[in-house]
N, C-alpha and C positions, 0 to 999 in steps of 0.2 A: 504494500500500500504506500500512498503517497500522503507522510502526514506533516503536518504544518503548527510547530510548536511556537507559542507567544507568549512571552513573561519577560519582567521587564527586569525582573530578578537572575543574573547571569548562574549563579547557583543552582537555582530552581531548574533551569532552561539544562543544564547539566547534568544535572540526574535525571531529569525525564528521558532524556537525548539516551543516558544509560541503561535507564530501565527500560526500553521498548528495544535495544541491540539493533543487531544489524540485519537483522529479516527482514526492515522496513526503510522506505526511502523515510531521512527529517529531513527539515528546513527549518530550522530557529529561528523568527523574530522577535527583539528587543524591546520591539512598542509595535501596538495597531496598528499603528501609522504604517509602518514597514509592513506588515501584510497586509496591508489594502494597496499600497503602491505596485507590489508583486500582482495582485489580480486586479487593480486596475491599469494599469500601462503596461504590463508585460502579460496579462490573461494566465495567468498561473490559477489551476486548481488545482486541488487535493483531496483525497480520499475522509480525511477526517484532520477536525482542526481541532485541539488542544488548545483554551484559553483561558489565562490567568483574569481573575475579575478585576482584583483591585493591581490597578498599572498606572503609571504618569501619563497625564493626555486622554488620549480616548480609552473607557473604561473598557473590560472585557464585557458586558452588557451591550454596550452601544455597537462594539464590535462585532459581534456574533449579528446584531440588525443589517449591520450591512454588509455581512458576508451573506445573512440570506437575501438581500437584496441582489447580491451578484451570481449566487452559486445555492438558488430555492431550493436545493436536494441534499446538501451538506451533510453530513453528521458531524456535530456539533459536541464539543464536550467541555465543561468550564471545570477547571483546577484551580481551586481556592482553600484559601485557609476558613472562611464562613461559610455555613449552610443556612446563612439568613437570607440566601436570595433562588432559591428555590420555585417561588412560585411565578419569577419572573425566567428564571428556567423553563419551567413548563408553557409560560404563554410564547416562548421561542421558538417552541419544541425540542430542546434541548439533550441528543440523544443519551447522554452519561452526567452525572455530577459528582464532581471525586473531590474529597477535601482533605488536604494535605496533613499530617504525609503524608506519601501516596506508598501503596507498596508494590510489589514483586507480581504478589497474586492478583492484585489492582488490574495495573497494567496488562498482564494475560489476558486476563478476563475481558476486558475492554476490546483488546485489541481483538481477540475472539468474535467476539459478540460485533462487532464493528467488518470485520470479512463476512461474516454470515448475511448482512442489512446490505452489505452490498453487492455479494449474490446475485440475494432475491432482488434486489431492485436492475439487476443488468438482463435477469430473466423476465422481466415485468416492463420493456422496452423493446419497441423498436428500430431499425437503423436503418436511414434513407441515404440514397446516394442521390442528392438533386444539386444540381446547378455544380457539379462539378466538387461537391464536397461532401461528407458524413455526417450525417445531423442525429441524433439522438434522441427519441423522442420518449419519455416516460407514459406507459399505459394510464398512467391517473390525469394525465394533461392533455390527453388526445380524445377529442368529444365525438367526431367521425368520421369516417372516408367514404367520398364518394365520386363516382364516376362522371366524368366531362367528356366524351368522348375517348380518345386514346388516350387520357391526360386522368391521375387521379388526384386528388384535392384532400389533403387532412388538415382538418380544422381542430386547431389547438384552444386551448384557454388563452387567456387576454388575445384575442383576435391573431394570433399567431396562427398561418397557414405556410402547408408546405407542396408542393407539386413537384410528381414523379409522372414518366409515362411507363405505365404497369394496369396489368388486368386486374380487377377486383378479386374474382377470384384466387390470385396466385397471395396476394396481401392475405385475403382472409384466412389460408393456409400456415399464414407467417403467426397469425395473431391468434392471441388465449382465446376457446369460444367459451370458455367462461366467462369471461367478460367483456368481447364484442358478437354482435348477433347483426347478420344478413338480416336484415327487416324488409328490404326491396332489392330490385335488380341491380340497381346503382348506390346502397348504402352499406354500410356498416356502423353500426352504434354501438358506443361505448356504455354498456346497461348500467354502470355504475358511475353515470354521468346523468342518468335519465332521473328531472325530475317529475314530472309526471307525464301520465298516458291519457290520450284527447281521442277517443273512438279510432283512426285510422294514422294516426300521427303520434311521435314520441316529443314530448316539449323536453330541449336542452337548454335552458336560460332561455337566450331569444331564437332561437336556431327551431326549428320545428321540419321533425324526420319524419317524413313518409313510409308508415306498411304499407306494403302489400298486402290484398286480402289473404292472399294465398298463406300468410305469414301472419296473420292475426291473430288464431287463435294459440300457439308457440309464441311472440310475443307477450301476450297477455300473461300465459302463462312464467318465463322467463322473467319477468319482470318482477310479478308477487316475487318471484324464489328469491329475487335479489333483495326486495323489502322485507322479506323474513328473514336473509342474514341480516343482514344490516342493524337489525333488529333485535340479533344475539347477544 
């Protein structure tokens, strides 16, 4: 993994750098500051970022907002000496919170648990070759795809869209069918994007997915399934 350690304490930043060895790429920075310059003018990301709370300048709090702001899928881990800031961890989403010292079995653990989350999320994606480049796209971000002729269109969250020229069918092959469903000749929905069902149409925010009849009663059905997980 590629992780990204930040403490303003050089000690600190030294034993961390120790306890996770050399099975993993670091990159130590001194202050926020220095890793937000890393991903903003040189686009460096990482696997998981390790950050101290309390540092000179921008706080580990403030920093962790605007690493989600550059890198929304991060795992996230604050290393502090207080557990008084927990519940602002959790509105972070926050993947670990380890308060120092930290130990041996800490760090395993972490690092463990942190290959496994990132895994499942490389299997929970898929990867477009469009315009000459590899884009990435997370199943929880992808609301549908659908056919333009030769030309298919996946429309992401915040208005992000991408275009490939690929058969539908060959995509729908690529993707979970537990969690996208052929609803028409030209769709694919993302059923855990679907907020509600309007007799022959799925409503996505403003976006509204055409069934087919042929596909209606399977919809219908697929869809309760997904609001009774959701529901566990």
């Amino acid at each position: 993994m590629q992780i990204a350690l930040c403490d303003d304490q050089a000690e600190d930043l030294k034993q961390l750098t120790y306890l996770i060895g050399t099975q993993h790429f670091t990159t130590a920075f001194s202050s926020g500051e220095a890793l937000l310059v890393s991903m903003e003018e040189f686009h460096e990301r990482y696997d998981l970022y390790l950050l101290d709370i309390f540092m000179e300048g921008i706080s580990g709090l403030e920093l962790a907002r605007q690493i989600r702001r550059l890198d929304p899928d991060a795992l996230l881990c604050f290393v502090s000496t207080s557990d008084d800031f927990y519940r602002e961890a959790y509105n972070l989403y926050i993947f670990q919170y380890l308060v120092k010292p930290i130990s041996q079995t800490q760090i395993h653990d972490l690092l463990q648990r942190a290959q496994m989350q990132i895994q499942l999320q490389r299997q929970q994606q898929i990867v477009l070759e469009t315009r000459g480049k590899s884009v990435v796209v997370p199943y929880h971000k992808l609301i549908f795809v659908t056919s333009r002729g030769h030309t298919l269109l996946f429309q992401c969250q915040n208005k992000v869209m991408y275009s490939i020229r690929e058969k539908l069918s060959v995509i729908a092959e690529r993707l979970d069918p537990q969690i996208f469903f052929r609803c028409h000749q030209s769709y694919l929905v993302n059923l855990y994007l679907v907020d509600s069902l309007d007799q022959d149409e799925f409503l996505c925010g403003e976006y509204h997915i055409p069934i087919s009849r042929s596909y209606l009663s399977q919809a219908r059905k697929l869809y309760h399934e997904v609001i009774f997980r959701n529901l566990k």
